[in-house]
PDB file of N, CA, C and O in Angstrom:
ATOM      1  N   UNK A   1      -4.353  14.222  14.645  1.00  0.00           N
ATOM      2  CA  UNK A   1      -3.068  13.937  15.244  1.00  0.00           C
ATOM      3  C   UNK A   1      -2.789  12.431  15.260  1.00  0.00           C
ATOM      4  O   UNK A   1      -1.794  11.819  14.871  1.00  0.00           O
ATOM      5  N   UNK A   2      -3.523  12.149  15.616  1.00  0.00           N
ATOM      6  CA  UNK A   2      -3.429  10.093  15.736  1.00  0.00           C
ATOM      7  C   UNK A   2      -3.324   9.778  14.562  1.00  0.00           C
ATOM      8  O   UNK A   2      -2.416   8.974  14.350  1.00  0.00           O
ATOM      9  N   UNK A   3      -4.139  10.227  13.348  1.00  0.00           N
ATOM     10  CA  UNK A   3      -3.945   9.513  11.995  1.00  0.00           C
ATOM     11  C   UNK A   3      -2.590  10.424  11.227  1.00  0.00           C
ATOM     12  O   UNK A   3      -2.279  10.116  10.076  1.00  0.00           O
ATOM     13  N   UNK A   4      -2.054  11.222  11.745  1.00  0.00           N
ATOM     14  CA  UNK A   4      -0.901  11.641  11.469  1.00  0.00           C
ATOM     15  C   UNK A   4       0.459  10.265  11.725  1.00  0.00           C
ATOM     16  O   UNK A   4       1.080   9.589  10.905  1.00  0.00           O
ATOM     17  N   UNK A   5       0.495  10.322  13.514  1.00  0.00           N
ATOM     18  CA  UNK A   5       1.143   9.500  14.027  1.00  0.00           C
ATOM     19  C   UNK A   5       0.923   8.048  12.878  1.00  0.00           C
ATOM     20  O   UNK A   5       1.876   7.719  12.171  1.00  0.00           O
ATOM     21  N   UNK A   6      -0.225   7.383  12.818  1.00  0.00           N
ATOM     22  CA  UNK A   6      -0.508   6.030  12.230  1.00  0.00           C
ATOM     23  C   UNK A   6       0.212   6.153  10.942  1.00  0.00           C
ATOM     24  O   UNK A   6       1.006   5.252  10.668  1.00  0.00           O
ATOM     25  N   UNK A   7       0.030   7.292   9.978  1.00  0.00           N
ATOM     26  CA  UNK A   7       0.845   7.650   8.736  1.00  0.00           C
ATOM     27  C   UNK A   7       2.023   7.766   8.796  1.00  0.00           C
ATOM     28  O   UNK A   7       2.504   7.301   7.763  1.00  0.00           O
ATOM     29  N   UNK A   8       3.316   8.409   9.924  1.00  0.00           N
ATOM     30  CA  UNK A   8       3.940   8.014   9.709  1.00  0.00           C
ATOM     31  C   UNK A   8       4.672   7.017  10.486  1.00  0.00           C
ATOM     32  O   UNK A   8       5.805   7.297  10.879  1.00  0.00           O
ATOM     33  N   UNK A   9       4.195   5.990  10.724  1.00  0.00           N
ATOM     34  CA  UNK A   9       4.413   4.698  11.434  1.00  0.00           C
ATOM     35  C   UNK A   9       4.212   4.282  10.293  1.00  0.00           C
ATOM     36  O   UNK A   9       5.337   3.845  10.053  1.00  0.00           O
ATOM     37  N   UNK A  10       3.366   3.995   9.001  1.00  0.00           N
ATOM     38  CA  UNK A  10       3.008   3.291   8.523  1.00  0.00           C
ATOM     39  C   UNK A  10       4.016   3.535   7.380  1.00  0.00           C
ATOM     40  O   UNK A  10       4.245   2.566   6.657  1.00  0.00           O
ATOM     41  N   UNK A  11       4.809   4.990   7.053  1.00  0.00           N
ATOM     42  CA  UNK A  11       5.777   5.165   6.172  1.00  0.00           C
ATOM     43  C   UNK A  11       7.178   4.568   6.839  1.00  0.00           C
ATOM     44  O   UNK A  11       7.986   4.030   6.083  1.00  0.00           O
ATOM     45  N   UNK A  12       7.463   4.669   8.272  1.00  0.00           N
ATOM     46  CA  UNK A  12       8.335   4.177   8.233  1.00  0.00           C
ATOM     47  C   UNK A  12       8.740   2.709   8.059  1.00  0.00           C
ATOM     48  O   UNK A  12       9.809   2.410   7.526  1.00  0.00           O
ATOM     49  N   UNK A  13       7.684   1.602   8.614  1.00  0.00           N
ATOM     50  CA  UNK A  13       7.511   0.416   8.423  1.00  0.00           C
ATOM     51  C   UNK A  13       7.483   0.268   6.770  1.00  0.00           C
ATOM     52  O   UNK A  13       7.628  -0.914   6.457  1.00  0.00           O
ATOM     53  N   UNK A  14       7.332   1.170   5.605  1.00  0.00           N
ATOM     54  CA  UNK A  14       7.068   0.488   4.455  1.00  0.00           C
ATOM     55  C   UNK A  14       9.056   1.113   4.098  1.00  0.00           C
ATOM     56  O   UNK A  14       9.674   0.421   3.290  1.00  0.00           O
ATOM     57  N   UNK A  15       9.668   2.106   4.617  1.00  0.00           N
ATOM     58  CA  UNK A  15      11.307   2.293   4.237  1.00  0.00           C
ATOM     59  C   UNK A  15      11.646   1.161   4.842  1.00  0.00           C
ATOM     60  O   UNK A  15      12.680   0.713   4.346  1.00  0.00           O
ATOM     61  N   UNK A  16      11.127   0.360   5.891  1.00  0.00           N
ATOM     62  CA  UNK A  16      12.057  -0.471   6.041  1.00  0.00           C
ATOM     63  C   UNK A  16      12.025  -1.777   5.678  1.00  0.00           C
ATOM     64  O   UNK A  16      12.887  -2.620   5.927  1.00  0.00           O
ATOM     65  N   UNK A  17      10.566  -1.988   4.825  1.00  0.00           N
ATOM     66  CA  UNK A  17      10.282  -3.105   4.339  1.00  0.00           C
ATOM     67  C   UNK A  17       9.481  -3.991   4.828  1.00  0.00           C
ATOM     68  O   UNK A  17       8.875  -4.768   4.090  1.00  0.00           O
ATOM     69  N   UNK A  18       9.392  -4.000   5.803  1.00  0.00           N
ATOM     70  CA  UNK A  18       8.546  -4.713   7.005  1.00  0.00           C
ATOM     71  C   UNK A  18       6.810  -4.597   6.402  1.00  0.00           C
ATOM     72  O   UNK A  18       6.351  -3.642   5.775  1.00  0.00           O
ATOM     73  N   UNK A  19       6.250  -5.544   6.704  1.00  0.00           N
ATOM     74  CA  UNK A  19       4.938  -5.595   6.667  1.00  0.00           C
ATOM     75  C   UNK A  19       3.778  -6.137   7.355  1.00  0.00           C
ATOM     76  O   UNK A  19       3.492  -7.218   6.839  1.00  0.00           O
ATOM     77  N   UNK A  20       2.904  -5.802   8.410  1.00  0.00           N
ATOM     78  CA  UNK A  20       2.603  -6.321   8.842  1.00  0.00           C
ATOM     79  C   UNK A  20       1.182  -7.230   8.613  1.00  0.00           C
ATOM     80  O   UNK A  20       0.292  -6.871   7.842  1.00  0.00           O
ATOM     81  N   UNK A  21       1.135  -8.494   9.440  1.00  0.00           N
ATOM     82  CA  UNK A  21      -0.123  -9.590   8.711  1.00  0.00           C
ATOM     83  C   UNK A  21      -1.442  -8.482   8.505  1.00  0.00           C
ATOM     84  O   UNK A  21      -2.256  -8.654   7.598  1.00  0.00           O
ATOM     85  N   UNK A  22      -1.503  -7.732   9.131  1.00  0.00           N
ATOM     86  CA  UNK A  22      -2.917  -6.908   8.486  1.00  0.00           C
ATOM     87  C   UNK A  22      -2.522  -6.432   7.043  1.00  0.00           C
ATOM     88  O   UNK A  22      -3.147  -6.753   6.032  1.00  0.00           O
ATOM     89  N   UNK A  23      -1.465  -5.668   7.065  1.00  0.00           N
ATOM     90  CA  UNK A  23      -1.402  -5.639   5.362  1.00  0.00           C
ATOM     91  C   UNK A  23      -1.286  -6.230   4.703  1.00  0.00           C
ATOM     92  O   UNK A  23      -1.971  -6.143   3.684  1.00  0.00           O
ATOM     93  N   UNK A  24      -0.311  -7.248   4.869  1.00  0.00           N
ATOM     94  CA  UNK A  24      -0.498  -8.616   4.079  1.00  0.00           C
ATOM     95  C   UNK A  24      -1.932  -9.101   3.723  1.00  0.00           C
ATOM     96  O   UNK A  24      -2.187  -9.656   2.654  1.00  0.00           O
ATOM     97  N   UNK A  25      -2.962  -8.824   4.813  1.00  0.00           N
ATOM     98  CA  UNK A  25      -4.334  -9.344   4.570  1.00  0.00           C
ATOM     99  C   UNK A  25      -5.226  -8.807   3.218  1.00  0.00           C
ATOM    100  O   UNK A  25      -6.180  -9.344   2.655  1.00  0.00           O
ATOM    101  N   UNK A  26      -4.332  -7.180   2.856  1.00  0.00           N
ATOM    102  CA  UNK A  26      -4.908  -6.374   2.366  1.00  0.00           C
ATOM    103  C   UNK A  26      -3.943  -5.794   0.864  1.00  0.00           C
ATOM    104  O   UNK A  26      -3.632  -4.662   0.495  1.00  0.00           O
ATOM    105  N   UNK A  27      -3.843  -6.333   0.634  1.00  0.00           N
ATOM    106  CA  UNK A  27      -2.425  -5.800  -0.802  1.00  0.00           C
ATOM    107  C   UNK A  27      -2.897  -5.057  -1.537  1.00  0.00           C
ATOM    108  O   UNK A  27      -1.970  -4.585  -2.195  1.00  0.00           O
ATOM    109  N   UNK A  28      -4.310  -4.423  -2.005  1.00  0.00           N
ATOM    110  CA  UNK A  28      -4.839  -3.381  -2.735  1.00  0.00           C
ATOM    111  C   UNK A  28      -5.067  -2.285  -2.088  1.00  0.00           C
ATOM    112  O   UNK A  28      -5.969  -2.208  -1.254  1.00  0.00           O
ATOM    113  N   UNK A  29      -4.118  -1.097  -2.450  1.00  0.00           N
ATOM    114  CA  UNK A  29      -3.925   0.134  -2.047  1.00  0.00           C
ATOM    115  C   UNK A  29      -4.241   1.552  -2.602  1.00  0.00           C
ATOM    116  O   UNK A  29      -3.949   1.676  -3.791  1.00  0.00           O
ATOM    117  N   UNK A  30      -4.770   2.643  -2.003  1.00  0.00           N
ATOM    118  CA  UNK A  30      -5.151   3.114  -3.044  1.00  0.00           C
ATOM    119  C   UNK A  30      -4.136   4.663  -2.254  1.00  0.00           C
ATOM    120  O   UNK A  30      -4.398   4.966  -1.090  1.00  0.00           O
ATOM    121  N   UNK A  31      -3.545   5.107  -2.684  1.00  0.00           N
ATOM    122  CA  UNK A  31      -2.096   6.113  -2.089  1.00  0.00           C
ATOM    123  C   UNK A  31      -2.513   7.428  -2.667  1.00  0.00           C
ATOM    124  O   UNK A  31      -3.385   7.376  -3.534  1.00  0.00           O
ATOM    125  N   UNK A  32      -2.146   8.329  -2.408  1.00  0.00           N
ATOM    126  CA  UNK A  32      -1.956   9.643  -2.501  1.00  0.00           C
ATOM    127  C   UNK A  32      -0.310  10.278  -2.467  1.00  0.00           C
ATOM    128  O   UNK A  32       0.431  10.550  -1.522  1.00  0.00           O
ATOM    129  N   UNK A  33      -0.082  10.398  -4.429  1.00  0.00           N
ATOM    130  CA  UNK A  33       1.314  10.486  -4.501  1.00  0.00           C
ATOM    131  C   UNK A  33       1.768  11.946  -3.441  1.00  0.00           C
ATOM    132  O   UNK A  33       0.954  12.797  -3.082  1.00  0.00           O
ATOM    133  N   UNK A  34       2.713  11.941  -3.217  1.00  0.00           N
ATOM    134  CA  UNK A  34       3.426  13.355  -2.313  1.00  0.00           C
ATOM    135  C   UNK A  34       5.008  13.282  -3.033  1.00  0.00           C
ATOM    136  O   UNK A  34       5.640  12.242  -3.217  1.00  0.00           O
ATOM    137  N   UNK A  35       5.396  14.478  -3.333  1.00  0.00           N
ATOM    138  CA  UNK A  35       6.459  15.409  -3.517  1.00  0.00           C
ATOM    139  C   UNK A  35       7.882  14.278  -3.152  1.00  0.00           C
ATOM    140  O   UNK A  35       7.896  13.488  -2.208  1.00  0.00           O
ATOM    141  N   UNK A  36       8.901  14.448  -4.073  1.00  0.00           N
ATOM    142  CA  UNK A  36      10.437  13.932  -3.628  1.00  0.00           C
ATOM    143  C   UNK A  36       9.799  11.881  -4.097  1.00  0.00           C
ATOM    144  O   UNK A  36      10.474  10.966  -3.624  1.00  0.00           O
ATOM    145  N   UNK A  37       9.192  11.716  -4.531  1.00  0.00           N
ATOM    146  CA  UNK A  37       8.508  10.571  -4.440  1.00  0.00           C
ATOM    147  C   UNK A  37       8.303   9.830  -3.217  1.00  0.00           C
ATOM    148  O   UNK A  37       8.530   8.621  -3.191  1.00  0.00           O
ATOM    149  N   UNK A  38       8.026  10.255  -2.532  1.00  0.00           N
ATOM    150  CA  UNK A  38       6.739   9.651  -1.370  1.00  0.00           C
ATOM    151  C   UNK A  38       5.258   9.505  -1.626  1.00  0.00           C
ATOM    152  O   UNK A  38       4.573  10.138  -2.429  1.00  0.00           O
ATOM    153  N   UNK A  39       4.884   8.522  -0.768  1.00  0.00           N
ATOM    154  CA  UNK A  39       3.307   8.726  -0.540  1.00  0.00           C
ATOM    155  C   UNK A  39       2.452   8.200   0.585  1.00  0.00           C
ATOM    156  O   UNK A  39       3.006   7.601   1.506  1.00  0.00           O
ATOM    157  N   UNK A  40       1.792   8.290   0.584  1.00  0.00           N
ATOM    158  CA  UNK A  40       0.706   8.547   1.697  1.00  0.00           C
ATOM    159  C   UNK A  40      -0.442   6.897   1.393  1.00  0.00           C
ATOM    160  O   UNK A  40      -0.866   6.751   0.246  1.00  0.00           O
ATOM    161  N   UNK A  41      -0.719   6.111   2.180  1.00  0.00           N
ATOM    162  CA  UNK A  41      -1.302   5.146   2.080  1.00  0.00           C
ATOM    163  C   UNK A  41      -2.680   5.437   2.680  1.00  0.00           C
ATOM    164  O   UNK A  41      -2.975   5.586   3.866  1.00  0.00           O
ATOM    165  N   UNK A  42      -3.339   5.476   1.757  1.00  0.00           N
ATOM    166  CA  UNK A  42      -5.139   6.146   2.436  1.00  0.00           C
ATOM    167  C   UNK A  42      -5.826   5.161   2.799  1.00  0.00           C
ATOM    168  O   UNK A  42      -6.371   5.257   3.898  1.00  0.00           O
ATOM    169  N   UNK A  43      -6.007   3.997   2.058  1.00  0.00           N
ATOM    170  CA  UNK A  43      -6.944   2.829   2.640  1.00  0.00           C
ATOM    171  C   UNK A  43      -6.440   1.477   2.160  1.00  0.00           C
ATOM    172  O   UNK A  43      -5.704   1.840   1.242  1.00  0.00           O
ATOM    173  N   UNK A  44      -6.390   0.604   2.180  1.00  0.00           N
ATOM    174  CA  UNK A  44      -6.199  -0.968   1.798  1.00  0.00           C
ATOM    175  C   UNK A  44      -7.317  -1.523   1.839  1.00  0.00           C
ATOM    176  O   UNK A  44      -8.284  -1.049   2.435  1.00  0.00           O
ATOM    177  N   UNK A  45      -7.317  -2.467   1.284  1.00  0.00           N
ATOM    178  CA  UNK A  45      -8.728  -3.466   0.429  1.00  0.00           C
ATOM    179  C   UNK A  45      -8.121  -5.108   0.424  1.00  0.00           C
ATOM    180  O   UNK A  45      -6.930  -5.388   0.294  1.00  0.00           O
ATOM    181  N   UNK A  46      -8.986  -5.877   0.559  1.00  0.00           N
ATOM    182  CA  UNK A  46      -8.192  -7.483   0.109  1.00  0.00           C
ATOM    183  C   UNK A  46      -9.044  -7.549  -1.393  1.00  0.00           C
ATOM    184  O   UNK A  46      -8.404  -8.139  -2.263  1.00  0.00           O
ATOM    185  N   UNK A  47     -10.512  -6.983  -1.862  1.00  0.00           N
ATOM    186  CA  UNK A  47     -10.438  -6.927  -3.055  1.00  0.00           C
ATOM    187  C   UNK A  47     -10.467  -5.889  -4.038  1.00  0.00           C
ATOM    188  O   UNK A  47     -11.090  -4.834  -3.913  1.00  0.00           O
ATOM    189  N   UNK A  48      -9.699  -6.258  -5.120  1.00  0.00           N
ATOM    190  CA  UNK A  48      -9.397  -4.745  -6.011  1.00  0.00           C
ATOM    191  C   UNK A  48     -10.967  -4.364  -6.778  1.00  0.00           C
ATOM    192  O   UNK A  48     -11.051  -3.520  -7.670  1.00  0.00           O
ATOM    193  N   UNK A  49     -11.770  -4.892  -6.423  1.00  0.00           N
ATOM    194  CA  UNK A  49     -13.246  -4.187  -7.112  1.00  0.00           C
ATOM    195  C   UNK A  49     -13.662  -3.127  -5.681  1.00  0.00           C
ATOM    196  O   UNK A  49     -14.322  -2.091  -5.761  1.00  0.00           O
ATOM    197  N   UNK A  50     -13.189  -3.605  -4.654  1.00  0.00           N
ATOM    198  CA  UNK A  50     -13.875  -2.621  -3.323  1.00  0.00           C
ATOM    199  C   UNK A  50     -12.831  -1.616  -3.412  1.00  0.00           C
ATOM    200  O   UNK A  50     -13.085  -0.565  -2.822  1.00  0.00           O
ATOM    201  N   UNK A  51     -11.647  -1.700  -4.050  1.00  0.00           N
ATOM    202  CA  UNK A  51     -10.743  -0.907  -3.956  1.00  0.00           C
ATOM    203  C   UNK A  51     -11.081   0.194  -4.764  1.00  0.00           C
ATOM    204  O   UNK A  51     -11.295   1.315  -4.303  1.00  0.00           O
ATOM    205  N   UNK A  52     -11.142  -0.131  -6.095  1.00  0.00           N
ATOM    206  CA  UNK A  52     -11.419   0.505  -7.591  1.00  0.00           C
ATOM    207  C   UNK A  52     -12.831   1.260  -7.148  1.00  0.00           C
ATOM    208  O   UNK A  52     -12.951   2.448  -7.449  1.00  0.00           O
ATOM    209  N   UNK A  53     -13.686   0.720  -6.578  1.00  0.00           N
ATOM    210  CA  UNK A  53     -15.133   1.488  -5.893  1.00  0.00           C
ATOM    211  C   UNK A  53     -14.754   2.571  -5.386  1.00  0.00           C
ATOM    212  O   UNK A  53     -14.947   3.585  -6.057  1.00  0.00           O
ATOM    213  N   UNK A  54     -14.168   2.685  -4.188  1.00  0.00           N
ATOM    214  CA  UNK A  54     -13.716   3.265  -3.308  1.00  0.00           C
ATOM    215  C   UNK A  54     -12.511   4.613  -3.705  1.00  0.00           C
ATOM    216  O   UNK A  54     -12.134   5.578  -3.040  1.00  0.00           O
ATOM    217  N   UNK A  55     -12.199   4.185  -4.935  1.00  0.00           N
ATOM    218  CA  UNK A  55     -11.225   5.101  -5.744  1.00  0.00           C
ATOM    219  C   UNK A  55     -12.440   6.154  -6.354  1.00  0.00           C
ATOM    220  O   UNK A  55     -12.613   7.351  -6.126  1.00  0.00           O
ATOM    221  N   UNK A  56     -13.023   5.429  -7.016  1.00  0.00           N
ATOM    222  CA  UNK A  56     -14.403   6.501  -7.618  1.00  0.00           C
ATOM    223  C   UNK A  56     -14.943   7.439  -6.849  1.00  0.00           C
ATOM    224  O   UNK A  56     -15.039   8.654  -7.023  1.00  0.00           O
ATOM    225  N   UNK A  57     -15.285   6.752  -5.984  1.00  0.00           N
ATOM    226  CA  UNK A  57     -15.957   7.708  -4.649  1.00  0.00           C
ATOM    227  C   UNK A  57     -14.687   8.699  -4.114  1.00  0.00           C
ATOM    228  O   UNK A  57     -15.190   9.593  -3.434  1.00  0.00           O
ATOM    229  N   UNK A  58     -13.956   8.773  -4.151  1.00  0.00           N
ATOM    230  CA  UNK A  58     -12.547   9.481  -3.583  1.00  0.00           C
ATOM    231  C   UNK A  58     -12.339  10.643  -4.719  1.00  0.00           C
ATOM    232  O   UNK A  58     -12.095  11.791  -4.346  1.00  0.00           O
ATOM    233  N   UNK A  59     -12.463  10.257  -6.410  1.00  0.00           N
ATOM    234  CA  UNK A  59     -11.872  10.640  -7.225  1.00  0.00           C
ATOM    235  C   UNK A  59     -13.403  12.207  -7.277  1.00  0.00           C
ATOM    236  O   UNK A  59     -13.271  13.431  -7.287  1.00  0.00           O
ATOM    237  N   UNK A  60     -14.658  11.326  -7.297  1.00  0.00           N
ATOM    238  CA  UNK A  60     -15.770  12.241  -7.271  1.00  0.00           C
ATOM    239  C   UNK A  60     -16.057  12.903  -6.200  1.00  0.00           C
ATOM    240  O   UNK A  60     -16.933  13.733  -6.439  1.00  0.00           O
ATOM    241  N   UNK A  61     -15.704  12.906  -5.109  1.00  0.00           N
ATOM    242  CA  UNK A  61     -15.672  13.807  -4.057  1.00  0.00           C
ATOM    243  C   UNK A  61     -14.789  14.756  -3.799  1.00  0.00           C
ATOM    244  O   UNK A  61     -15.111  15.761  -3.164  1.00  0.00           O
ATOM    245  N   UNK A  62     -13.470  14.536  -4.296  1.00  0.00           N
ATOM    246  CA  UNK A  62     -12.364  15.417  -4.374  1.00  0.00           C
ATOM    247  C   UNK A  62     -11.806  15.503  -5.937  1.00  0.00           C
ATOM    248  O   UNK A  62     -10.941  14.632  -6.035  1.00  0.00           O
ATOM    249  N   UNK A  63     -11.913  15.997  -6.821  1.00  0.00           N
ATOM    250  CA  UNK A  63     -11.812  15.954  -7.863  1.00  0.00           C
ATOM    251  C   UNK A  63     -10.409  16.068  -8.127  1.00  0.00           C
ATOM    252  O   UNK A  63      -9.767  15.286  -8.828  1.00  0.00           O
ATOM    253  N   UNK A  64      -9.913  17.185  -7.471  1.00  0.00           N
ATOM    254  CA  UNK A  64      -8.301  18.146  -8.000  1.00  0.00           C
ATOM    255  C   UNK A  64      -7.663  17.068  -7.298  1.00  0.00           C
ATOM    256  O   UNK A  64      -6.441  17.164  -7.415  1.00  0.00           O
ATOM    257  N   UNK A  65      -8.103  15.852  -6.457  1.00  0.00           N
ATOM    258  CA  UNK A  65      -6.870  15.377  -5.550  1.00  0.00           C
ATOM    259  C   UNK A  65      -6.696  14.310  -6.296  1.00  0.00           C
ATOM    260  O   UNK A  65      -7.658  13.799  -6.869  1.00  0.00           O
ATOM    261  N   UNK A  66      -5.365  13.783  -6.409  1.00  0.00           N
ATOM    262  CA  UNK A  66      -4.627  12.814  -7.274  1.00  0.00           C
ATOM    263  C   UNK A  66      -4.318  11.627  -6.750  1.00  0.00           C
ATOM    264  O   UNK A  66      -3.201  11.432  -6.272  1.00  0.00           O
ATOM    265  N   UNK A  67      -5.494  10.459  -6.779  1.00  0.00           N
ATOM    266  CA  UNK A  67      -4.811   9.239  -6.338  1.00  0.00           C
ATOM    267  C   UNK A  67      -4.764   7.988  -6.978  1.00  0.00           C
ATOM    268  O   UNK A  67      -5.347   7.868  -8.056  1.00  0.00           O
ATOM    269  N   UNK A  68      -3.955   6.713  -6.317  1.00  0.00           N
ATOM    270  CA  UNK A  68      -3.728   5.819  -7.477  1.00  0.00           C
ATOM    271  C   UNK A  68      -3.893   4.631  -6.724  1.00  0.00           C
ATOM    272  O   UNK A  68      -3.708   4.469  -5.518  1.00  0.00           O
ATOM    273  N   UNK A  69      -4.256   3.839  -7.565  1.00  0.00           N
ATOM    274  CA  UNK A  69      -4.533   2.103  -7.104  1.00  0.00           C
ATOM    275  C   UNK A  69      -3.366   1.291  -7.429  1.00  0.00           C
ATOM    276  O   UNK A  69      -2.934   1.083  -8.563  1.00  0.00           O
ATOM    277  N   UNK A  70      -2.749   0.712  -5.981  1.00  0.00           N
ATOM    278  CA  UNK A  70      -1.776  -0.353  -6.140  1.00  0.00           C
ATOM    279  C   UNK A  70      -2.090  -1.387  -5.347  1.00  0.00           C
ATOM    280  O   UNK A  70      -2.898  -1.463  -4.422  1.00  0.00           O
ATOM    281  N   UNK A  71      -1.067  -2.488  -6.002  1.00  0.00           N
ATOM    282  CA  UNK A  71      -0.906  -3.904  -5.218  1.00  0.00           C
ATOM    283  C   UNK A  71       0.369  -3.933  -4.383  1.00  0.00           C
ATOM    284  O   UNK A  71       1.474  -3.782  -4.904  1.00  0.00           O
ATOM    285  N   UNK A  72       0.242  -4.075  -3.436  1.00  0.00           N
ATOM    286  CA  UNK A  72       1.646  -3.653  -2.376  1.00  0.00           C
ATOM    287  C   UNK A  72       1.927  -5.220  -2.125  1.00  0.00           C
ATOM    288  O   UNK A  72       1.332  -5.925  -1.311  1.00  0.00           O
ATOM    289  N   UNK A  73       2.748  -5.535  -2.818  1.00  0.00           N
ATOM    290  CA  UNK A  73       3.304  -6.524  -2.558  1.00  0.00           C
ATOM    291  C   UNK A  73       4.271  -6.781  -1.167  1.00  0.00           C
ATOM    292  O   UNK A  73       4.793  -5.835  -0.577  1.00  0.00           O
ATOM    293  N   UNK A  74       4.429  -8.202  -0.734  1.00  0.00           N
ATOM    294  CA  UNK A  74       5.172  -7.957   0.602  1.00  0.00           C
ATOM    295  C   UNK A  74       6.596  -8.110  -0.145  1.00  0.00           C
ATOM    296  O   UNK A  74       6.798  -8.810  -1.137  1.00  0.00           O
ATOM    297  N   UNK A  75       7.490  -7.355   0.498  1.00  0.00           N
ATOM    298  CA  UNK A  75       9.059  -7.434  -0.337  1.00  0.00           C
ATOM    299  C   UNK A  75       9.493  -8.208   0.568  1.00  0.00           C
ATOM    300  O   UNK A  75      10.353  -8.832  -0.055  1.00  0.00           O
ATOM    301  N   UNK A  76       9.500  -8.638   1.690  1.00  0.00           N
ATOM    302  CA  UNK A  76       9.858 -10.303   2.275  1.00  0.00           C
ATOM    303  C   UNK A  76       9.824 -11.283   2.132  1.00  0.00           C
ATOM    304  O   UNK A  76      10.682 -12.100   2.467  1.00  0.00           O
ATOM    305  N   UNK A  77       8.585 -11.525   1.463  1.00  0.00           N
ATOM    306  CA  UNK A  77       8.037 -12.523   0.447  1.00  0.00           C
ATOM    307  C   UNK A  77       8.463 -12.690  -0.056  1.00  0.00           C
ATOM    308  O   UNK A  77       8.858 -13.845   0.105  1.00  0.00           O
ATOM    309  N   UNK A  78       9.015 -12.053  -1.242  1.00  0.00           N
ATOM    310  CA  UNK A  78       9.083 -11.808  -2.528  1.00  0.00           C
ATOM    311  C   UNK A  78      10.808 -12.500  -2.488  1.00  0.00           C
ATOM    312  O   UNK A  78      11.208 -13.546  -2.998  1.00  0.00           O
ATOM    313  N   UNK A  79      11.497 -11.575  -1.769  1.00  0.00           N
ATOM    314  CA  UNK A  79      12.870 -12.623  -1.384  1.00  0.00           C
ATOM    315  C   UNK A  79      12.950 -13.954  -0.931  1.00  0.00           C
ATOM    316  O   UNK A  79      13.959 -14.648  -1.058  1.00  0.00           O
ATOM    317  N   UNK A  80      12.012 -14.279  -0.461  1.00  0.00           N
ATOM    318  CA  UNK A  80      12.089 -15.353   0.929  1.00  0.00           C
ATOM    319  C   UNK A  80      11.456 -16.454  -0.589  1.00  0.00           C
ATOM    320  O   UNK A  80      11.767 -17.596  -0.251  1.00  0.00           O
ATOM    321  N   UNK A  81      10.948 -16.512  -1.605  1.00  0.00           N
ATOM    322  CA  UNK A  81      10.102 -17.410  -2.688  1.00  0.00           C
ATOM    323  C   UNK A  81      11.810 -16.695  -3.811  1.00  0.00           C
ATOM    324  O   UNK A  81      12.656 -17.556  -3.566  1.00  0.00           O
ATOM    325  N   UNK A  82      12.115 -16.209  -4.247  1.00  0.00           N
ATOM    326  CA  UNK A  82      13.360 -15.886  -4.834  1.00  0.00           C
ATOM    327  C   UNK A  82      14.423 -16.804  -4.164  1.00  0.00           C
ATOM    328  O   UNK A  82      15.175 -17.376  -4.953  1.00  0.00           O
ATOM    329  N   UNK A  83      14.583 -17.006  -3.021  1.00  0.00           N
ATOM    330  CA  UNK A  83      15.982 -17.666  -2.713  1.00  0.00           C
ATOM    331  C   UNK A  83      15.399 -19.375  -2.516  1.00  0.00           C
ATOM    332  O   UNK A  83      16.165 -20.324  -2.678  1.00  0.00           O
ATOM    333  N   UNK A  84      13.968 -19.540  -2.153  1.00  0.00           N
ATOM    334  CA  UNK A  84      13.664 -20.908  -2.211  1.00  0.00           C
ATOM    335  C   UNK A  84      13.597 -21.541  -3.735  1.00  0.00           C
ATOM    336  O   UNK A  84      13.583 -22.760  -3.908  1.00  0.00           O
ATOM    337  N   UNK A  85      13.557 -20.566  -4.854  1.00  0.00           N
ATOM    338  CA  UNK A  85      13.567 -20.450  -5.917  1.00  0.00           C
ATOM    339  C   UNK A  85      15.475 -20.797  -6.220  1.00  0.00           C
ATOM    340  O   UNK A  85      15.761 -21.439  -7.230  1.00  0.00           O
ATOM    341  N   UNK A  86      16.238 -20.476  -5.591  1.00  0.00           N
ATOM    342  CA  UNK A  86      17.466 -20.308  -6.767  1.00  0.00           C
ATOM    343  C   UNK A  86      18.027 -21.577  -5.611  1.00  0.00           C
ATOM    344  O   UNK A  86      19.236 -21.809  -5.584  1.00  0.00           O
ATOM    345  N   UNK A  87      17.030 -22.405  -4.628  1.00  0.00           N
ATOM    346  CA  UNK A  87      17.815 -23.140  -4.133  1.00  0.00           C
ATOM    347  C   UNK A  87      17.404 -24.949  -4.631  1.00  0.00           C
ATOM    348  O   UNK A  87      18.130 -25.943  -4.671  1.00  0.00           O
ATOM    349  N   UNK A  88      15.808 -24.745  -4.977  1.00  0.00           N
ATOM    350  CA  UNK A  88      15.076 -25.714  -5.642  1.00  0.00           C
ATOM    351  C   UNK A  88      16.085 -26.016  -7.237  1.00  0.00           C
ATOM    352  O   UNK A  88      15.933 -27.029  -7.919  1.00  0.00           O
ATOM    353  N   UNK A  89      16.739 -25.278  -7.457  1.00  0.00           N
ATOM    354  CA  UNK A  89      17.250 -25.237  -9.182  1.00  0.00           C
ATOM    355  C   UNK A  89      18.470 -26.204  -9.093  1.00  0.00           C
ATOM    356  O   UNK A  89      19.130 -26.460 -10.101  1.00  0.00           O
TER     357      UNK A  89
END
């Protein structure tokens, strides 16, 4: 029930873009796609070799289950270096 609640706290904070400094700490993700394109955020990593580990062990313990390694970039960032960008020009 609690890691229900944390999941979707953690989906709604990513519709709205928001990110918080723990994830920021952690940008390697390893998700579990879901239906309508959603997904499910299973663990975060700050490095992508503990990540990619940790995928193996996931992939060999559950075989049929389908998951994938990303870099979750912060999309606040990403604007906030874009407009310091088109203002430096």
């Amino acid at each position: 029930m609690v890691g229900e609640c944390q999941q979707n706290n953690q989906s709604n904070m990513m519709e709205q873009g928001a990110m918080t400094y723990r994830d920021r700490l952690s940008p390697w993700c390893i998700i579990k796609p879901l239906p309508k394109m959603q997904r499910i955020i299973v663990a975060r990593f700050r490095r992508r070799t503990d990540a990619e580990a940790h995928l193996q062990v996931l992939r060999r313990l559950m075989p049929d289950m389908k998951y994938i390694l990303i870099f979750d970039r912060d999309p606040e960032q990403e604007e906030i270096n874009t407009v310091s960008a088109r203002v430096k020009i």
